[in-house]
C-alpha positions as CSV (number, residue, x, y, z in Angstrom):
1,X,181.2,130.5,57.4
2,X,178.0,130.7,55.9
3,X,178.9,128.0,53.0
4,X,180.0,125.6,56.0
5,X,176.9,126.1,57.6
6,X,174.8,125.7,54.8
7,X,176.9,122.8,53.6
8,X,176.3,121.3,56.8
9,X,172.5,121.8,57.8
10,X,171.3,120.5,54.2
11,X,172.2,117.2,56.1
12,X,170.4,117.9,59.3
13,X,167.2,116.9,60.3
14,X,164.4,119.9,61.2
15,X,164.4,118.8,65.0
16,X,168.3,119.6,65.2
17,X,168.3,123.2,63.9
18,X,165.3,124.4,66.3
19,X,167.4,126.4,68.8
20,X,171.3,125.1,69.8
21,X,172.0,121.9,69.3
22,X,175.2,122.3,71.1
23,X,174.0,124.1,73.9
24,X,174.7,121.8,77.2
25,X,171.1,120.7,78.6
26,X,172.4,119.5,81.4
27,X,173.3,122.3,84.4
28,X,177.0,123.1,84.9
29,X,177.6,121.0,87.7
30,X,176.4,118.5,85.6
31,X,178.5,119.1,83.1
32,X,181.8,119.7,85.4
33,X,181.1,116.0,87.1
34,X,180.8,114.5,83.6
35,X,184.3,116.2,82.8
36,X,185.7,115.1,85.6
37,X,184.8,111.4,85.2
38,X,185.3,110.9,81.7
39,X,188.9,113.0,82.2
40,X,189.9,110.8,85.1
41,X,188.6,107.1,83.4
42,X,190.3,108.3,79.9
43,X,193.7,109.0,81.8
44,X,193.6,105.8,83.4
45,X,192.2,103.9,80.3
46,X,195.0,105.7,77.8
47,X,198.2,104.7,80.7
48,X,196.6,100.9,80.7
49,X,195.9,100.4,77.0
50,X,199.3,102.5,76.3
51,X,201.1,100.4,78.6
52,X,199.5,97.3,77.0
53,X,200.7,98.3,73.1
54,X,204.0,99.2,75.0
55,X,205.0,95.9,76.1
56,X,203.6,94.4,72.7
57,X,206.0,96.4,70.6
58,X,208.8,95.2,72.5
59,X,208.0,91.6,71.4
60,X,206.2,91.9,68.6
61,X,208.3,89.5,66.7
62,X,207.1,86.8,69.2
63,X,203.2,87.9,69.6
64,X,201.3,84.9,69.1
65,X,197.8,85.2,67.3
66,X,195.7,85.8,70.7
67,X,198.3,88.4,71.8
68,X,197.9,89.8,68.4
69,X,194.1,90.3,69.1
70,X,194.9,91.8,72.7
71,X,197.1,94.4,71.1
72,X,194.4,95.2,68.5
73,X,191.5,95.6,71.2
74,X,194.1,97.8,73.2
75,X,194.9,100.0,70.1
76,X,191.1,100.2,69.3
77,X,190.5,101.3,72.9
78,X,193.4,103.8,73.4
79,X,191.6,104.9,70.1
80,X,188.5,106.0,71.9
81,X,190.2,107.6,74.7
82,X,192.8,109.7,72.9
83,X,190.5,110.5,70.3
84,X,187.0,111.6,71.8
85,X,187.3,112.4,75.4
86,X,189.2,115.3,75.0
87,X,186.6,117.2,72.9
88,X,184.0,115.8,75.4
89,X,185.7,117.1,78.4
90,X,186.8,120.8,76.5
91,X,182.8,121.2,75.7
92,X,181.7,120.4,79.0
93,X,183.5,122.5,80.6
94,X,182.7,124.9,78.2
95,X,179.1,124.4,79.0
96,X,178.3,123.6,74.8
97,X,180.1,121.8,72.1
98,X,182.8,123.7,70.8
99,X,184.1,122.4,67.1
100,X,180.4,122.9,65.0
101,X,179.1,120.5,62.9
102,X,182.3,119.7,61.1
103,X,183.8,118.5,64.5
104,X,180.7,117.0,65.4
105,X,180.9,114.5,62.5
106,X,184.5,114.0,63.2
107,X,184.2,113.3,66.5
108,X,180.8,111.0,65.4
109,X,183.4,108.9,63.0
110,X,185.8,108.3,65.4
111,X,184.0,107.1,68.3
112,X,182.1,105.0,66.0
113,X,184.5,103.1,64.7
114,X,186.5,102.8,67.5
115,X,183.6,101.6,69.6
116,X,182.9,99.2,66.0
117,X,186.6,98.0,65.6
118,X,186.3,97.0,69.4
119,X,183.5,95.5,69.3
120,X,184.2,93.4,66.2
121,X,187.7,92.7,67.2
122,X,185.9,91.1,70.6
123,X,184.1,89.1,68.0
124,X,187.0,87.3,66.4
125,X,188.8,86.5,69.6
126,X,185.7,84.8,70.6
127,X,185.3,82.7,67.4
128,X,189.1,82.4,68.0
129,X,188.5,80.6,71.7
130,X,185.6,78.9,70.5
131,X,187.5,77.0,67.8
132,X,190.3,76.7,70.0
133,X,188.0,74.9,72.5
134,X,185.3,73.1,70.8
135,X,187.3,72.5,67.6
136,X,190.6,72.2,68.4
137,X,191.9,70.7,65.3
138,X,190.6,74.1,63.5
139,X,192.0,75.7,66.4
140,X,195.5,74.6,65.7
141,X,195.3,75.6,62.0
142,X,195.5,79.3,63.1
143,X,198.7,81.2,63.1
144,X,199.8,84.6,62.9
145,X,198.9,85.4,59.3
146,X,195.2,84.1,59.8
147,X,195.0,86.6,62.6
148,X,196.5,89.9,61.1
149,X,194.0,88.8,58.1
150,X,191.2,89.0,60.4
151,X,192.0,92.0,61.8
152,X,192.6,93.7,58.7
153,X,189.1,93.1,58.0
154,X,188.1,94.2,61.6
155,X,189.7,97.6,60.5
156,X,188.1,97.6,57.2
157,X,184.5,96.5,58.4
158,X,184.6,99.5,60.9
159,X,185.4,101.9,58.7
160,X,183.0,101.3,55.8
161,X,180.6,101.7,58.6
162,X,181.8,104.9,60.5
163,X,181.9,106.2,57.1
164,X,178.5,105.7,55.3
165,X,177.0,108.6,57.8
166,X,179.7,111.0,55.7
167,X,178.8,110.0,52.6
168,X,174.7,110.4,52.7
169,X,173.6,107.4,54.8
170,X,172.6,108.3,58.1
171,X,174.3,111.0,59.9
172,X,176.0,112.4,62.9
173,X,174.7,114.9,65.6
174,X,174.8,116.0,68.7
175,X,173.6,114.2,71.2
176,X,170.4,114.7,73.5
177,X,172.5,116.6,76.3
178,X,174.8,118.9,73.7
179,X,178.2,118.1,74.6
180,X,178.9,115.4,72.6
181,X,177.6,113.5,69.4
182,X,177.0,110.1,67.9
183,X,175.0,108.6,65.1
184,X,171.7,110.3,64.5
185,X,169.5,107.7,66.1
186,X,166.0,109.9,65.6
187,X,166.6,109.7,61.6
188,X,164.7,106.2,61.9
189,X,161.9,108.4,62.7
190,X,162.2,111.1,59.7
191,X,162.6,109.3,56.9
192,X,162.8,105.4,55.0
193,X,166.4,105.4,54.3
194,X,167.1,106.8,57.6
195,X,164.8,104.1,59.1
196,X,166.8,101.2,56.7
197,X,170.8,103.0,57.9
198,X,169.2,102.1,61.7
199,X,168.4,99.1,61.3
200,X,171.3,98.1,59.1
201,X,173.6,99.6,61.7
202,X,171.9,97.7,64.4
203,X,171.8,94.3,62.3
204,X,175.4,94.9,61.8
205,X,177.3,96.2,64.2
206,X,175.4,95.2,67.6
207,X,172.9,92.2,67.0
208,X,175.7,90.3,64.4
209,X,179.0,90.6,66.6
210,X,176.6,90.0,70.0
211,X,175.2,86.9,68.6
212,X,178.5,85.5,67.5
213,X,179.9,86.4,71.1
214,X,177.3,85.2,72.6
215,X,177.0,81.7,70.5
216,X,181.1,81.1,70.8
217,X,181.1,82.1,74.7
218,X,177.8,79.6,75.3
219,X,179.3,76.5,73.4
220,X,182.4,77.1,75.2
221,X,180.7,76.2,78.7
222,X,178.5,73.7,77.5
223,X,181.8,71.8,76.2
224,X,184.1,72.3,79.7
225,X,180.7,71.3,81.4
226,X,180.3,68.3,79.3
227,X,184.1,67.6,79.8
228,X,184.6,68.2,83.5
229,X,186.8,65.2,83.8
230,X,189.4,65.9,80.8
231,X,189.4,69.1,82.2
232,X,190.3,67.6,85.5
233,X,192.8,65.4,83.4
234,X,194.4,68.9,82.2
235,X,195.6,69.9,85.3
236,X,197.1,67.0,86.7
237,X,199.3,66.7,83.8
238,X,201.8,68.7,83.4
239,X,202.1,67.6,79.1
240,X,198.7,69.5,78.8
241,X,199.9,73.0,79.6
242,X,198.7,74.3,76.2
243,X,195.6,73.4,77.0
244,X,195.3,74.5,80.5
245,X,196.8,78.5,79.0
246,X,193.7,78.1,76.3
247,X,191.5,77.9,78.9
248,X,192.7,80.6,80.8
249,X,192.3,82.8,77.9
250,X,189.4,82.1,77.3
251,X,188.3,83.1,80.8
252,X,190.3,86.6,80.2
253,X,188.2,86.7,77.0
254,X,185.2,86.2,78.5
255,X,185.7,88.4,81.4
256,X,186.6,91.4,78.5
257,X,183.4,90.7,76.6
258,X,181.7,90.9,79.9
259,X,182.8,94.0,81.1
260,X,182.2,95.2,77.6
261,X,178.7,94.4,77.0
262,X,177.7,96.1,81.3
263,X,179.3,99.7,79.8
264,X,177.1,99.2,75.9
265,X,174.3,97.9,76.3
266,X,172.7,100.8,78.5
267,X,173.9,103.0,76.2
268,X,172.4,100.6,73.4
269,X,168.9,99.9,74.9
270,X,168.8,103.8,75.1
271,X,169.6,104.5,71.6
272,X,167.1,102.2,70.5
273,X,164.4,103.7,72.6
274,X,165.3,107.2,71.3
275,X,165.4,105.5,67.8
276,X,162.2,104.3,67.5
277,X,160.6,105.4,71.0
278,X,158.3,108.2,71.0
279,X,160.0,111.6,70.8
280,X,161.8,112.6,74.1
281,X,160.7,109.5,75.7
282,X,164.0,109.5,77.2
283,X,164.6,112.0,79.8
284,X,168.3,114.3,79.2
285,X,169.7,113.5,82.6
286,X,168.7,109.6,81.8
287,X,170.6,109.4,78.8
288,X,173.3,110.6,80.4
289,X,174.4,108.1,82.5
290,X,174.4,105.0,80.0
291,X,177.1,107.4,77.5
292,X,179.7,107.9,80.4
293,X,179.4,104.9,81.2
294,X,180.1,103.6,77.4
295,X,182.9,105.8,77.1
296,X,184.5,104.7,80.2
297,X,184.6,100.7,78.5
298,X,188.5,101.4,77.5
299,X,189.3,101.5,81.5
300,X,188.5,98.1,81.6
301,X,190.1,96.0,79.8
302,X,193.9,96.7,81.1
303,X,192.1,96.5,84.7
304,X,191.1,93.1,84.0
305,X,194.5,92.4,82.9
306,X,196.2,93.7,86.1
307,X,193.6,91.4,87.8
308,X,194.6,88.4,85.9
309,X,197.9,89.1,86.2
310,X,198.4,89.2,89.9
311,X,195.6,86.4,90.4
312,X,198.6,84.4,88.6
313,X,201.5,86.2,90.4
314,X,199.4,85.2,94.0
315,X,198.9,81.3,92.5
316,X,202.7,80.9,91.7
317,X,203.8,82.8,95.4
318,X,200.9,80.4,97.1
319,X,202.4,77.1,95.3
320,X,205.8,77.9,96.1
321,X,204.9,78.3,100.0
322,X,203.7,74.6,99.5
323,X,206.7,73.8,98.2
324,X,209.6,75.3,100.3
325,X,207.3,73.9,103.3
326,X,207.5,70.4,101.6
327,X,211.6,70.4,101.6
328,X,211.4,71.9,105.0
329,X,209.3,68.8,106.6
330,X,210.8,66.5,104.0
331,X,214.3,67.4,103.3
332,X,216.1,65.0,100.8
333,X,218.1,62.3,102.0
């Protein structure tokens, strides 16, 4: 025990190993609530995104690149729910975190890229809908193979970066309220390099894949707005389906990346004040808040779906009213 400990605080900044890190600061009814919430939005998030990889197996011969992208984003969020809420909800319960620091930079890895892989993968199905929309003869060029490339690199460009903390750059540890952890955002206040791994990581994984979201998603609206009558044209004819379903995914799209970016960025803006903030310039009970609401994100997306879905179901009931009124008034001669 004493070589795993050593092993393990070599790594760890001075701040860390002044008391218990994994002692709960929060006060056990705190800590029950937080259990509570992130047990209940996990069960729900692993039955949607489950049900979601469930209905892609059974057609996976006929998944077409966006429903390709869908199934990734569900197995990256089924990820995060099956891999890290457990150990949150066991430690909070338990009042402290329970699997030391070797569990802590497990736990660290895999909500990081998890979180990452999302993210990115949020990132190509953007770029996918922007090139579908803006630049449809690029658009058309992209089949299944393009897409399982991409997403290969998705998986590869998450792990390089879940794994340079285990490796020397940066590190994982607890975070501010003891039950869980994430990256060590307070190294970009100890040293140079870890200054440079917060940055990089923040360059990388947040500012990069937000600016290509948010470039793709803005270009998209400025071309329907500029286009207001094709569009118009689109759904009056009937030959023009294709494009009328491209649009509609692109709205489900947007919608995800919404939804995504109102459970981060709290979390984001919070871990950059801690980062380069002055030292406990955000309040425990503060910082809270912003990481249940990050780790509830996987909840969302199937909800969205359901949403979609019977929006749809509701269109095709209301339009099929119209139409059995129709024959009733106007029966055929």
């Amino acid at each position: 025990m004493e070589n795993e400990s050593s092993l393990h605080t070599a790594h760890v900044p001075p701040h860390l190993l002044q008391g218990d890190p994994f002692s709960s600061q929060l006060p056990k009814e705190w800590d029950i609530v937080a259990a509570s919430y992130i047990l209940i939005t996990g069960i729900f998030a692993a039955i949607g995104n489950g049900d979601i990889i469930y209905m892609a197996i059974k057609r996976k011969t006929k998944l077409k690149p966006a429903e390709l992208m869908t199934l990734n984003l569900a197995i990256f969020d089924l990820g995060i729910s099956v891999a890290g809420k457990p150990f949150f909800v066991v430690s909070s319960l338990a009042h402290r975190w329970l699997f030391g620091w070797y569990g802590c930079c497990l736990y660290g890895w895999g909500s990081f890229f998890f979180g990452c892989g999302s993210l990115c993968t949020m990132t190509v199905v953007s770029f996918d809908r922007y090139l579908k929309i803006c630049h449809m003869r690029y658009g058309f060029w992209i089949e299944r193979h393009h897409a399982m490339l991409s997403l290969l690199l998705v998986w590869l460009y998450a792990a390089f970066w879940a794994t340079m903390p285990l490796v020397g750059w940066g590190s994982y540890a607890p975070e501010p309220f003891g039950t869980s952890c994430t990256l060590n955002w307070r190294l970009a206040q100890t040293s140079a390099a870890g200054q440079s791994f917060i940055l990089t990581i923040l360059v990388f994984c947040l500012i990069l894949p937000a600016g290509i979201i948010i470039f793709s998603y803005s270009r998209i609206i400025v071309k329907v707005k500029s286009s207001r009558k094709e569009i118009s044209r689109f759904n009056k004819c009937d030959n023009n389906s294709h494009d009328i379903l491209e649009i509609k995914l692109t709205k489900v799209a947007m919608l995800i990346c919404g939804g995504f970016f109102i459970a981060w960025l709290p979390y984001a803006i919070v871990s950059v004040v801690s980062a380069f903030g002055k030292p406990d310039s955000v309040p425990i009970p503060v910082s809270v808040i912003p990481t249940l609401l990050a780790k509830s994100s996987p909840m969302y997306n199937p909800i969205i779906y359901q949403l979609i879905a019977w929006k749809c179901s509701c269109a095709k009931s209301s339009r099929l009213k119209v139409f059995n009124r129709m024959k009733e008034h106007y029966p055929p001669r």
